[in-house]
C-alpha positions in Angstrom: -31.0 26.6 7.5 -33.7 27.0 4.8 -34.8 30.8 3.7 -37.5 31.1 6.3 -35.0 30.2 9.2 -32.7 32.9 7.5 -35.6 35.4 7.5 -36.6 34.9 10.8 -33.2 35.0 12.1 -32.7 38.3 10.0 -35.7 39.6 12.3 -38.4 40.1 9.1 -41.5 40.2 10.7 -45.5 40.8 9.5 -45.8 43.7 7.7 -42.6 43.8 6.4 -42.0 43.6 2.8 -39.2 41.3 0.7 -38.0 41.8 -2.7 -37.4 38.4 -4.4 -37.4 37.4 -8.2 -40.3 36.1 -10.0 -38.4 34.2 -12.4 -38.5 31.4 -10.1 -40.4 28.1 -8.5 -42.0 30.1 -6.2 -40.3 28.4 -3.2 -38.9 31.6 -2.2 -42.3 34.1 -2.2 -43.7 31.3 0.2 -40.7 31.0 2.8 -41.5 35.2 2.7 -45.1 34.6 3.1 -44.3 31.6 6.1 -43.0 34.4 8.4 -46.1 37.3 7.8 -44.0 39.4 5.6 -44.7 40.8 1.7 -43.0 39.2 -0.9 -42.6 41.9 -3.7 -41.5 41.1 -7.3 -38.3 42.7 -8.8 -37.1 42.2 -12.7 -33.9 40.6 -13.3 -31.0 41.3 -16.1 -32.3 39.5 -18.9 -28.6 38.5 -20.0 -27.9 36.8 -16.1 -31.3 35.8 -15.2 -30.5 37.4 -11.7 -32.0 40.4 -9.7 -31.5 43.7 -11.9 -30.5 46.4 -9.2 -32.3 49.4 -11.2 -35.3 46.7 -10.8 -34.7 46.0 -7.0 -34.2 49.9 -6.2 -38.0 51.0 -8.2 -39.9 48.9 -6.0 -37.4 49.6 -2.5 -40.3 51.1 -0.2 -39.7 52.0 4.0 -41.4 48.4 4.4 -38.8 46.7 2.8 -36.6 44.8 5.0 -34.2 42.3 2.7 -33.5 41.2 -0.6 -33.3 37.8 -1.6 -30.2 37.1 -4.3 -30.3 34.3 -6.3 -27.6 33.0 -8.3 -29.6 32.0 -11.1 -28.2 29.0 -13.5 -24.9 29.4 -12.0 -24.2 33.4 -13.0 -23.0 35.4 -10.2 -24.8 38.0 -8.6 -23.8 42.2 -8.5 -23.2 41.6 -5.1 -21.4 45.2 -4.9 -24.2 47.0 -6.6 -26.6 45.8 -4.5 -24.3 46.1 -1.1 -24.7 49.8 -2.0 -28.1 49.8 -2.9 -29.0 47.7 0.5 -26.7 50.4 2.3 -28.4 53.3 1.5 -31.8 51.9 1.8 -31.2 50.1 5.2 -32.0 46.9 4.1 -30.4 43.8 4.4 -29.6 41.5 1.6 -29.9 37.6 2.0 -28.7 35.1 -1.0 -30.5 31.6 -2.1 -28.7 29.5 -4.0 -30.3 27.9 -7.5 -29.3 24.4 -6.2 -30.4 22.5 -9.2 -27.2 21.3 -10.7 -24.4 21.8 -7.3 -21.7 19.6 -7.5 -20.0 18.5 -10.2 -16.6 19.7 -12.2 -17.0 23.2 -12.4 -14.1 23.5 -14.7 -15.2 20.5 -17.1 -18.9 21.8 -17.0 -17.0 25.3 -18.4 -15.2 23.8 -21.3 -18.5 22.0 -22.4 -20.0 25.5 -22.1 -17.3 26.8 -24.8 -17.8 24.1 -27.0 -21.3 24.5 -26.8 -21.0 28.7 -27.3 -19.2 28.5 -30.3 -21.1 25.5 -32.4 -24.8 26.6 -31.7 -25.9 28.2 -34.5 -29.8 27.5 -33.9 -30.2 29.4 -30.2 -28.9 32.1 -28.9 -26.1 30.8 -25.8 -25.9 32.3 -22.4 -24.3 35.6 -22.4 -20.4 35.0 -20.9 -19.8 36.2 -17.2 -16.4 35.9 -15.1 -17.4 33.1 -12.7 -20.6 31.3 -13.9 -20.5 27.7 -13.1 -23.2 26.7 -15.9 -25.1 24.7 -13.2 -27.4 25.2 -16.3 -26.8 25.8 -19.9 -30.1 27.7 -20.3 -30.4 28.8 -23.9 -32.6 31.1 -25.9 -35.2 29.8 -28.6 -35.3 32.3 -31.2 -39.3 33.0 -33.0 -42.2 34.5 -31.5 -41.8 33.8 -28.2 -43.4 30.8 -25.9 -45.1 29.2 -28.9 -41.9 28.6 -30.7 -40.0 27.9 -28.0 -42.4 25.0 -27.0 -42.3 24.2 -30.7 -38.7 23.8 -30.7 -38.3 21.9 -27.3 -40.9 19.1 -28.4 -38.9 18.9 -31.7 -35.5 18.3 -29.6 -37.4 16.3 -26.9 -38.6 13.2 -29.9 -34.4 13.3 -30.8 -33.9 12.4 -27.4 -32.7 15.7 -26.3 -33.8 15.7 -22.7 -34.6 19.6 -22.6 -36.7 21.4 -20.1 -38.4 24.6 -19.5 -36.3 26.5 -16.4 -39.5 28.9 -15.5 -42.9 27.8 -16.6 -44.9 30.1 -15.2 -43.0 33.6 -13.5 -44.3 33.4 -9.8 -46.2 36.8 -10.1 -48.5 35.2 -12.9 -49.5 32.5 -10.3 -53.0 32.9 -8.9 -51.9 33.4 -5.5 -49.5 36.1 -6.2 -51.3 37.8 -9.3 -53.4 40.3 -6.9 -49.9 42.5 -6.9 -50.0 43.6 -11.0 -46.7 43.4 -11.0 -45.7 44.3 -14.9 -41.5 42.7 -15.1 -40.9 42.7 -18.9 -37.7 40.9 -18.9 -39.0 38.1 -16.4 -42.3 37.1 -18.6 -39.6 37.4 -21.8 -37.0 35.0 -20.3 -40.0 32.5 -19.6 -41.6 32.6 -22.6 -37.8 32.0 -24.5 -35.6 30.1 -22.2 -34.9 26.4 -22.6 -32.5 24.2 -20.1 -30.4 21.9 -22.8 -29.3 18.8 -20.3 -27.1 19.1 -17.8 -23.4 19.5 -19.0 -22.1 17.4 -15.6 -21.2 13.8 -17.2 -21.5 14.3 -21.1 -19.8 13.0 -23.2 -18.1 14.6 -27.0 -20.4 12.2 -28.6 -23.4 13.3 -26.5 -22.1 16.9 -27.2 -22.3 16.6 -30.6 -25.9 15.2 -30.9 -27.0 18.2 -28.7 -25.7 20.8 -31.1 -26.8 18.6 -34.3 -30.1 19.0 -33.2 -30.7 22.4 -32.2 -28.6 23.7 -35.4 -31.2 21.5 -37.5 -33.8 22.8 -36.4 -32.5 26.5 -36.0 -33.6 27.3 -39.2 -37.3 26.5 -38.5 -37.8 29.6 -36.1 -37.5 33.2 -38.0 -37.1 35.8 -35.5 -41.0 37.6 -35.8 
């Protein structure tokens, strides 16, 4: 069952209102649109990528009728947090999972992740967390934000490191959501610094080591503003 099934069968309805993240595709404000309800945009931890529950409980309103959890890269959500939050509020809580990356040898991908944490010298690695399954090893570009961090990608990209921006464009900047205002300082942050380094499913040492070559090498071109 996609999100809007698990809406519907959750009984939102027109006029309700749904917290989801806007460090996303998008995908997930349309399935809330696609039943009549309100998709409203919450910040997220800046160190998980996921749903911060101080965020979630500011914009909590007697409209709202779920939150949408999404495990973000692999990192857990604060499931317990938010099952308090959601009880006192009267609200139910629905999770999405990031599906890019499933599959694969979660315990493999994990000792990549290690190797990778403690040679990068150029970026800053993805903060640790008891049960992350690095379905993405989404690092940070240090520098001046988005125009570094696009620097540095196209740099890695011409050595054949096959890096991608995770989030673009944070959904509430899209034109069709931008009507809201929304203001989420960590989400516009993580999208303007974040960089996916390839999949970790099916590398090998050698592979490894030409990733972290890279990115150390050119580490030293971006000076923290």
């Amino acid at each position: 069952m996609g999100m809007t099934g698990a809406l519907k069968s959750a009984g939102v309805a027109p006029g309700d209102e749904v917290i989801v993240p806007a460090y996303d595709t998008g995908v997930l404000a349309r399935d809330v649109v696609a039943v009549g309800a309100a998709p409203v945009f919450a910040d997220i931890d800046p160190l998980t990528y996921c749903l911060a529950p101080e965020a979630v409980r500011a914009v909590t309103t007697a409209k709202t009728a779920a939150v949408v959890l999404v495990r973000r890269f692999g990192y857990p959500a604060e499931n317990a947090r938010f099952a308090e939050l959601a009880a006192g509020h009267g609200v139910l809580l629905l999770e999405a999972e990031d599906r890019e990356g499933l599959g694969g040898d979660v315990a493999q991908r994990r000792e990549r992740a290690r190797y990778l944490d403690r040679r990068l010298i150029g970026v800053k690695t993805p903060a640790p967390a008891e049960g992350h399954r690095y379905l993405r090893y989404v690092v940070r570009v240090p520098g001046n934000g988005r125009p570094d961090r696009d620097a540095f990608a196209r740099l890695l990209r011409r050595r054949g490191i096959a890096c991608e921006v995770p989030v673009p464009v944070p959904v509430h900047r899209a034109r069709e959501f931008r009507r809201q205002g929304a203001v989420l300082a960590e989400t516009e942050r993580a999208a303007d610094e974040t960089l996916a380094l390839p999949s970790l499913d099916g590398l090998c040492e050698a592979e490894l080591r030409r990733m972290v070559a890279a990115c150390n090498a050119l580490g030293g071109l971006l000076q923290p503003a």
